[in-house]
C-alpha positions, -999 to 999 in steps of 0.1 A, spaced: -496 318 74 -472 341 95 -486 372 104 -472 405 94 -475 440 102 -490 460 85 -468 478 56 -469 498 27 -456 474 -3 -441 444 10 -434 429 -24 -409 461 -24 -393 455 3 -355 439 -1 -343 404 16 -331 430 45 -364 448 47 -381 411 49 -359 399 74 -369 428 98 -402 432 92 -414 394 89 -391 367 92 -367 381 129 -404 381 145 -418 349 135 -382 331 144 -390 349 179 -424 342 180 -415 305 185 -392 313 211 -354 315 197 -342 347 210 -353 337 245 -319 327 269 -307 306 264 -322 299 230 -299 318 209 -308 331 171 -275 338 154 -280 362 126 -258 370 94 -233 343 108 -205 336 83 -193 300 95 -161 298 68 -134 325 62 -135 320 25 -112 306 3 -79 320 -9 -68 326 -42 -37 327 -54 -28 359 -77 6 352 -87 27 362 -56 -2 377 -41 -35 361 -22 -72 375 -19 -99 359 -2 -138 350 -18 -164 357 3 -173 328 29 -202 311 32 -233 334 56 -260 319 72 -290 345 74 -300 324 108 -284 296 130 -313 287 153 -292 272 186 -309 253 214 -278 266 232 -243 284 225 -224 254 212 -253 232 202 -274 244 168 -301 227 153 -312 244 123 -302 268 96 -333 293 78 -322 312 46 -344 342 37 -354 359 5 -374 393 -9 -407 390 2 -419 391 -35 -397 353 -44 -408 322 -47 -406 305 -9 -387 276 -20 -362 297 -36 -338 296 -7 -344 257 0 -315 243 -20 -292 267 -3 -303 261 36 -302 223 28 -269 227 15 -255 248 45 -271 224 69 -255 192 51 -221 212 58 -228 218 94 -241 185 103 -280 198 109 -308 181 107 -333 209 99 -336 236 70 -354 264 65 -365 285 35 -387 316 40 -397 350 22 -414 361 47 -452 350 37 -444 312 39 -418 288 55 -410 255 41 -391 231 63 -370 199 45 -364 176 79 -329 154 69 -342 129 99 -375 121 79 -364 130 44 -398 153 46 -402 184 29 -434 206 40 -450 240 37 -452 248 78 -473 277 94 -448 287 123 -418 274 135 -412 247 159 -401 258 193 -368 252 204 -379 225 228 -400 214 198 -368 209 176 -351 193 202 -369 169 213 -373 156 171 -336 154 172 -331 133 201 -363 111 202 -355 75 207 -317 80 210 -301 76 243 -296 114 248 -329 120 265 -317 106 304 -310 135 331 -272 130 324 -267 129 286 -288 158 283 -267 177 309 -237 169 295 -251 174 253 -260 203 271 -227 216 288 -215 248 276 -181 245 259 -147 264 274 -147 295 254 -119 310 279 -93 316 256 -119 337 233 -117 318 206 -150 302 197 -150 268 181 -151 263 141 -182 248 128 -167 215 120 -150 215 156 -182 219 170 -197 187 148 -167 170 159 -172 178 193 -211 172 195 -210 138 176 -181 124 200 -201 133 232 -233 120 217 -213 81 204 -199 77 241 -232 89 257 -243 63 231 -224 36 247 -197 35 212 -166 24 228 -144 30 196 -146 63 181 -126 79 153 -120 116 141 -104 122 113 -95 162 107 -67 178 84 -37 187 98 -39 225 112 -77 220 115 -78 219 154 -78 181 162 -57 189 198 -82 220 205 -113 195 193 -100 168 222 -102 196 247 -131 208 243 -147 170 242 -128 166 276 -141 194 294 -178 188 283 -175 153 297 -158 165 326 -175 189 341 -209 173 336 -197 139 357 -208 121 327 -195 89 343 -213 91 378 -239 73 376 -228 43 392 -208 58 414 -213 98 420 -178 100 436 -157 87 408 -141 113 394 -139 117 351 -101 105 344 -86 105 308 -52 94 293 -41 120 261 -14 92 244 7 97 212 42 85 202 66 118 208 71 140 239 61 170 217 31 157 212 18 155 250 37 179 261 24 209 238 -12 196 243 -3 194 285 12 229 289 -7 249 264 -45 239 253 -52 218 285 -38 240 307 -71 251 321 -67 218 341 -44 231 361 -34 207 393 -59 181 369 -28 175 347 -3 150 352 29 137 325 31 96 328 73 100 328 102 82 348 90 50 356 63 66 378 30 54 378 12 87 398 -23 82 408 -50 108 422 -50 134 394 -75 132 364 -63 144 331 -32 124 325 -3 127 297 20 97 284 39 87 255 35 51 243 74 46 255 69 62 288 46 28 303 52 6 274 69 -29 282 103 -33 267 134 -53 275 141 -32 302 109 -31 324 72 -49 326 51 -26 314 43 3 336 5 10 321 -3 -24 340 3 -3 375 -34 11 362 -61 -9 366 -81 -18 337 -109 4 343 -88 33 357 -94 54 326 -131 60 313 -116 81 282 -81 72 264 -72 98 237 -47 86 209 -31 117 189 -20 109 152 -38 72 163 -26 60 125 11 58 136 17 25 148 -5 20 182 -37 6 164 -14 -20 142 -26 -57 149 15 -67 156 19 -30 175 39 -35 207 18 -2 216 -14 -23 206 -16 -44 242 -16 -11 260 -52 0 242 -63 -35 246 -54 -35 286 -78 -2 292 -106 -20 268 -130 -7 290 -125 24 286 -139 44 257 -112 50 233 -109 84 205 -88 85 181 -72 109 165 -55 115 126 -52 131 98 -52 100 72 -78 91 57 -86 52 46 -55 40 27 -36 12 28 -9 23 52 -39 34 77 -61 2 68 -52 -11 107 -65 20 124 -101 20 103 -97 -15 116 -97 -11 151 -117 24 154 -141 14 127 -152 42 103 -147 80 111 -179 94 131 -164 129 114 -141 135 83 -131 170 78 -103 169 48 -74 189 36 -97 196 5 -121 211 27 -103 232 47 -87 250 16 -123 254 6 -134 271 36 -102 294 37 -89 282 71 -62 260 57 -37 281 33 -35 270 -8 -3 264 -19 20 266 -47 43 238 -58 76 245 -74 91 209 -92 126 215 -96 147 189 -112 184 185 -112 200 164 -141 212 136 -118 174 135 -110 160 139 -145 187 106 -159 202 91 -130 238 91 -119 260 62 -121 299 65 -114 329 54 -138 340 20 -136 366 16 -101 353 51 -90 363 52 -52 341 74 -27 357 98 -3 367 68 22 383 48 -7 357 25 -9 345 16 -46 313 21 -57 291 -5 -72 284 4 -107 255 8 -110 224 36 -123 213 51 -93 182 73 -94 164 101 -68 153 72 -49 187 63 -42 203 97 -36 211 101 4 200 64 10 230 48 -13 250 75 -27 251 110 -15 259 133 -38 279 165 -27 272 187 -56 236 179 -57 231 191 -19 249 218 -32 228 230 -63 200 222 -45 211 244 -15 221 271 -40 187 270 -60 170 272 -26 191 303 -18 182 319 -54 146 314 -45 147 329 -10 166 358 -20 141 366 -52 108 363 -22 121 368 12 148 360 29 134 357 65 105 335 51 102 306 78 112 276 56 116 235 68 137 214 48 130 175 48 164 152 40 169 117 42 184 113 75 203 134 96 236 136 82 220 147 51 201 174 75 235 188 86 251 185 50 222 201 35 226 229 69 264 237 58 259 241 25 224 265 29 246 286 58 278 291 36 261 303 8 241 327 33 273 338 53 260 376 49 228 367 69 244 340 99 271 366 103 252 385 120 227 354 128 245 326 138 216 306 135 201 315 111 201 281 96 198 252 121 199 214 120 166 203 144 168 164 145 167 138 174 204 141 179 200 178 191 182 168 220 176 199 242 194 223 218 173 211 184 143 220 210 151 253 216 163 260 185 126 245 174 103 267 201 121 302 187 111 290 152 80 282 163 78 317 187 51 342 172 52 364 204 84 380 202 86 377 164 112 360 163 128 360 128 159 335 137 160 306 133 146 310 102 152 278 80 156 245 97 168 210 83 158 180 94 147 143 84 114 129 105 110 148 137 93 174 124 70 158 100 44 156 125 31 174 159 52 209 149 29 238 153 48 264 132 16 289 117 43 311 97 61 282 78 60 299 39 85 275 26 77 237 29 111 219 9 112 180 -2 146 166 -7 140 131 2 112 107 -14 77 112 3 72 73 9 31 76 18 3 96 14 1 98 51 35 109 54 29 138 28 0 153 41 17 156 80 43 173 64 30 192 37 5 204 71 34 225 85 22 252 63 -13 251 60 -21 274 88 -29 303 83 -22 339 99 -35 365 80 -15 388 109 17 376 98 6 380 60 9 341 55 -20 338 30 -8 308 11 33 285 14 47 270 -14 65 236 -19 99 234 -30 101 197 -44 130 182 -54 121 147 -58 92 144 -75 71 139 -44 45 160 -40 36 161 -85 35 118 -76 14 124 -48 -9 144 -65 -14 117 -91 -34 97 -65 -68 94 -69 -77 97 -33 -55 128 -30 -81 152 -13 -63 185 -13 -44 200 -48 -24 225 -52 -33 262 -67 -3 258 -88 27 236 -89 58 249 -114 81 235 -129 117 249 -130 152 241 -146 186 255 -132 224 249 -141 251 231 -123 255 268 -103 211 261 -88 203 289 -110 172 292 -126 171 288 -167 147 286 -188 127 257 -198 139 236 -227 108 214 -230 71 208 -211 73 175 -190 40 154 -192 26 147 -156 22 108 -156 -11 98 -136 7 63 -135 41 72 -119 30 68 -82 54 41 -68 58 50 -30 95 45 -14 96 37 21 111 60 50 141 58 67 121 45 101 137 64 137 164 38 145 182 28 112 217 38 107 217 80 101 249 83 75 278 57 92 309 81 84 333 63 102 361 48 71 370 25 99 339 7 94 337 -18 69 300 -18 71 282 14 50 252 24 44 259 47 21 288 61 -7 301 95 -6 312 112 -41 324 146 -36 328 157 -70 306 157 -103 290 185 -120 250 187 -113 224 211 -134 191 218 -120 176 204 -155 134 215 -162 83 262 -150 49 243 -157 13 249 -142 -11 221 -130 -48 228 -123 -78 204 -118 -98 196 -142 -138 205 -146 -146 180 -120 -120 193 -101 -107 156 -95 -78 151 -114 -48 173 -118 -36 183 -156 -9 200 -166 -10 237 -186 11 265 -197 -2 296 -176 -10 314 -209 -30 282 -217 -45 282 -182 -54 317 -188 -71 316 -223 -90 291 -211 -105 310 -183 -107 342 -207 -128 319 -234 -150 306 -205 -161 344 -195 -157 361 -227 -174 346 -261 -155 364 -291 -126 394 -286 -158 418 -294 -173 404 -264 -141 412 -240 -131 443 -255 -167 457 -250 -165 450 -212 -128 460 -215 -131 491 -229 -153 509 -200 -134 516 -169 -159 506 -149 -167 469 -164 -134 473 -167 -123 468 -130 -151 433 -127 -129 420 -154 -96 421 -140 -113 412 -108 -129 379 -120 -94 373 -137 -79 372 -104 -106 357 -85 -96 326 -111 -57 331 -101 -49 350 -130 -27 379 -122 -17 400 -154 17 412 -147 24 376 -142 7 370 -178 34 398 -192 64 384 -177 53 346 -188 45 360 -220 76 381 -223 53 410 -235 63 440 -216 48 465 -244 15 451 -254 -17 465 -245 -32 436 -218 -64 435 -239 -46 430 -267 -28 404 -250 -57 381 -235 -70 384 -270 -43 370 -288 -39 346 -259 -77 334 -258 -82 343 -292 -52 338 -314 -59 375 -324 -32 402 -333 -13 412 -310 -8 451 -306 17 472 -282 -6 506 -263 24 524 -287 7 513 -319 -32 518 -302 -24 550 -295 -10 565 -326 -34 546 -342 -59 568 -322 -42 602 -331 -45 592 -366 -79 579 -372 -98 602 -347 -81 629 -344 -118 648 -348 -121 635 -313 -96 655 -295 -102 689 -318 -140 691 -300 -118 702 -269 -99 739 -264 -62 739 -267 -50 730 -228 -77 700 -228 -63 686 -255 -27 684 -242 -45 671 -212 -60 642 -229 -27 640 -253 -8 636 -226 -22 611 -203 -23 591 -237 12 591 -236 12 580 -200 -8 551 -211 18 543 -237 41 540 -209 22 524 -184 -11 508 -198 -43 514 -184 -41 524 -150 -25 559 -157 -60 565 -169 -79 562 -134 -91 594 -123 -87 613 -103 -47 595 -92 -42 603 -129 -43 644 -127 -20 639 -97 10 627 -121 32 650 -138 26 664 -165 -7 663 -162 -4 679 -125 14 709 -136 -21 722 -149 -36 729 -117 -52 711 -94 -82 682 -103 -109 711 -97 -88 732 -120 -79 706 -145 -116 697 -146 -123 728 -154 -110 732 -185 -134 703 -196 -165 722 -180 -167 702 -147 -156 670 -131 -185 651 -150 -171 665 -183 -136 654 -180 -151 617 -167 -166 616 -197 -140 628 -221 -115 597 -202 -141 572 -209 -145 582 -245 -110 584 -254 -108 549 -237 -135 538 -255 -120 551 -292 -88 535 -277 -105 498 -283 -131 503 -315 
């Protein structure tokens, strides 16, 4: 048994009383505390998820830890949740296995304070223990009969990460990072991470790097070689960003692989595919290294292209075979990515999209479907209709997937541009928004239109709307960093256009607006660029982003049974020919089987031939037509929380109401007290349910809101706060005659307030601060006329309470 002081009660005592008094000195007592064996207490390890409140975003509470038990700073082994001294002992088991399944421990706790029980994930053993083991103890369990117990894996399992730049790893960074040294000190020569985009997988690689690094985890054989890695991916941006921002620590270390120049005698080395890649023009430059010049070869977004059996990029990974090779994505298994699981073999560490909304540090986001009526029945021109070169187009239907790639459409850039303007004016205008198109003429088309019809704002920023695709070159970069820039705030450029180049590797943690007018053609595809806004910077108030979709793209996507990562909300809307919004005529059935996948225009393919001299074209261009942006629904998961279905939001809200509330009796009853009252409406919104939004949906400006969620949830009548409060005058008016003359306007009055305004005029003490109530004195002088403060409270509540009988 643990020994205790002595003290009076201890089956008094609360979970904080317990954890002084008992478990903080037994913990000690084994010998966490001592340097370096750290006891982290009250450690929150997720930020909590958001929740969408219609245009508004709160946070739940994230997941605590009473104690993290860590051998060292960056290396923890085991997780112990206390309770009251008076509980059971194995009530906190199920909760410190659960946190230790999510950070990757092997060891859980469960105390009150009399007992411990330990459930060991190595043995599968669950036991009543009399102390804790010793850190040394716990550590040598962990590692026995692994190849982590020589002088030089344990130093380097042991190095202390680079916590420099103040920011201290996120749990799943540190599995991430702990697991990869541990499979190379293992001898695994293949390693794959998979991580969400926006999760850290570039910060991850660094701090993998400098553990292996500065421990000379390769000098055994010879204590003079010196650690050398090779950070590859498939655009500049990609190395670059990586080379002059998170690895800069390096310094001198660093070296870019460009210009045909194979430079020896540095360490941490930077190269796109292209850069040492053989082509028509030269051999190959990657054969200047030997081999076995690399002992680490880091491939960034490893799923496009350079693990392919028939990759070009392929022979470069199999030339440094001995060399231990990490890979890096955010795609999980799926038949696009089939080759990399292939060649890395299954992830040593998945960390999803799904996940990281879970745990609050990716943002939720909203999904707006809007469909315009080429998209909703296709377009097909009359018969010998010529395009804007003269060249007659085929009749035939042509249908979303066509639009851009076939046929482009003027006036359906144009609505589209238009609806998008609409939007941004009705939210904010300066909201950093990306705009995929189909290739990069459509990029600038879909650019002209959005900066005509925002000549107020690019007149006094010119670009305020740029195009950012290959063919800027130097320009589309800088255009690019100042959209990216958070340190000078930069609010210009704030909507870009492009096609592929900034699907991937774009760092942009304010993007609010993430817009689809071209077919999403993969999963993979979707997800890198849907993970332009899923950072989050709570800073810059950028809490949640919301899709735009114009295709049908991202509702198709979520179809997919392996989609990991659903939206809070995804809308439908219809505008006219002008992209205004109009009502909806009808509710469009999601259809789980609609999922065909259209390919992307790959880098290289023709990018909207212009030229009438040509007689080849990719495309035909019809500059007239009339165009309506043709059907506002809600989506949510269902029970499971695996597939997506589609609802009204009053549906979606009486559901919720019924799941909380049994009967109308049972609402009003925690309705009608102010206090219960304010749990309510919290748990409303902790569900994504935001009232005013409920009265504009409903178009029920004058109702009482209880009324309201009753006759939503309820089917019950529905009654305006005019007709509850005269109703109240009427039928008890002995309530307000037990009060003197000026206490009865008092309460007469801030009735009619509520008439006006609902419930919240009745909040004391804001409510005595509001004319006409205010011009009765002050809230000690108003309350006097009651007989105190606690008199008035009461005479609020009361006539709340007769309010809802």
């Amino acid at each position: 048994m643990i020994s205790k002081n002595s003290q009076p009660n201890p089956f008094e005592f609360s979970e904080a009383d317990t954890c002084r008094e008992y478990v903080t000195p037994a913990i000690q007592a084994a010998g966490w505390g001592d340097s370096p064996f750290e006891i982290a207490e009250q450690r929150s390890f997720t930020d909590g998820r958001i929740v969408l409140t219609g245009r508004t975003a709160k946070r739940r509470e994230g997941k605590r830890a009473d104690y993290l038990l860590r051998y060292r700073r960056d290396l923890t082994l085991a997780v112990v949740e206390a309770k009251p001294y008076k509980a059971p002992v194995g009530d906190g088991l199920q909760q410190a296995k659960d946190y230790a399944e999510i950070l990757g421990l092997k060891f859980a706790y469960a105390t009150n304070g009399r007992e411990i029980i330990e459930f060991d994930f190595l043995t599968g053993i669950e036991q009543k223990i009399d102390r804790y083991p010793t850190p040394d103890e716990l550590w040598h369990r962990q590692t026995v009969g692994t190849p982590l117990t020589s002088a030089v894996a344990v130093k380097t399992m042991l190095q202390s990460l680079n916590h420099s730049t103040g920011k201290p790893p996120r749990y799943y960074q540190e599995i991430a990072i702990n697991r990869t040294v541990s499979a190379i000190l293992s001898g695994q020569k293949r390693i794959l991470l998979t991580m969400a985009t926006g999760t850290g997988k570039t910060p991850t690689a660094f701090h993998i790097v400098w553990k292996l690094w500065t421990s000379g985890w390769n000098k055994d054989a010879d204590p003079t070689r010196k650690t050398r890695v090779l950070f590859l991916a498939d655009r500049n941006i990609l190395v670059d960003d990586p080379k002059d921002k998170t690895f800069a620590i390096f310094g001198d270390a660093r070296w870019k692989i460009e210009n045909g120049d194979a430079v020896k005698g540095r360490e941490i080395y930077f190269s796109t595919y292209q850069a040492i890649a053989e082509d028509e023009r030269r051999p190959g430059l990657y054969k200047e290294y030997s081999p076995d010049y690399f002992d680490l070869i880091i491939i960034d977004e490893c799923h496009r292209g350079s693990s392919r059996a028939d990759s070009t990029w392929r022979e470069i990974l199999e030339w440094f075979e001995p060399a231990f090779q990490l890979g890096l994505t955010a795609t999980p298994l799926r038949e696009e990515s089939r080759d990399t699981y292939a060649y890395f073999g299954q992830p040593l560490y998945e960390y999803s999209l799904k996940q990281g909304i879970e745990d609050g540090f990716l943002a939720p986001y909203r999904v707006h479907r809007v469909i315009t009526t080429f998209d909703a029945a296709g377009w097909r021109p009359t018969r010998g209709q010529l395009d804007r070169y003269g060249n007659e187009i085929p009749d035939e239907e042509y249908h979303t997937k066509d639009f851009e790639r076939l046929v482009s459409l003027k006036a359906r850039t144009e609505a589209v541009a238009q609806h998008l303007t609409d939007y941004l004016k009705r939210t904010d205008r300066f909201a950093k928004t990306i705009v995929f198109c189909v290739d990069q003429e459509h990029a600038d088309e879909m650019r002209r239109a959005l900066s005509n019809l925002n000549a107020d704002l690019v007149a006094q920023n010119p670009n305020y709307v740029c195009r950012v695709t290959a063919a800027e070159g130097d320009i589309g970069r800088g255009h690019l960093s100042r959209f990216q820039d958070l340190e000078t705030n930069q609010s210009t450029p704030t909507i870009l256009t492009s096609s592929q180049m900034l699907t991937t590797g774009v760092d942009a943690p304010t993007v609010k607006n993430v817009v689809l007018v071209r077919v999403i053609g993969s999963m993979s595809e979707f997800k890198q660029i849907i993970g332009r806004g899923t950072r989050v910077r709570e800073d810059y108030n950028k809490l949640f982003f919301d899709i735009l979709d114009y295709t049908g793209s991202a509702t198709r996507m979520f179809a997919d049974p392996d989609f990991d990562g659903h939206a809070a909300q995804v809308m439908e809307e219809a505008a006219n020919e002008a992209g205004q919004v109009v009502e909806p005529e009808h509710v469009v059935e999601f259809d789980q089987q609609q999922n065909e996948e259209y390919p992307p225009i790959e880098p290289g393919q023709p990018q909207g031939v212009n030229d009438p001299a040509l007689d080849q074209r990719r495309k035909f261009y019809v500059d007239g037509g009339r165009v309506e942006i043709a059907a506002h629904l809600v989506y949510e998961l269902d029970a499971d929380g695996n597939n997506l279905r589609m609802v009204q939001f009053s549906d979606y809200t009486a559901e919720k109401v019924r799941v909380l509330y049994r009967s109308p009796e049972d609402l009003a009853n925690h309705w009608k007290d102010p206090a219960t009252r304010e749990t309510l409406i919290a748990q409303l919104a902790d569900r994504g349910i935001d009232l005013a939004q409920l009265v504009e949906e409903t178009n029920q400006p004058d109702a009482d809101l209880l009324d309201l969620l009753c006759h939503v949830a309820f089917n019950a009548p529905l009654l305006t706060r005019r007709q509850r409060a005269e109703k109240l005058r009427r039928d008890k008016s002995d309530f307000f005659e037990q009060y003197g003359d000026e206490a009865r306007q008092i309460l007469s009055e801030l009735l009619d307030r509520y008439t006006e305004n609902g419930t919240d005029q009745l909040r004391l003490p804001d409510a005595l601060r509001i004319a006409p109530i205010s011009l009765h004195g002050n809230a000690m002088e108003i309350a006097a006329k009651f007989g105190g403060p606690e008199q008035l409270r009461m005479a609020v509540t009361q006539m709340q309470a007769t309010l809802y009988p």
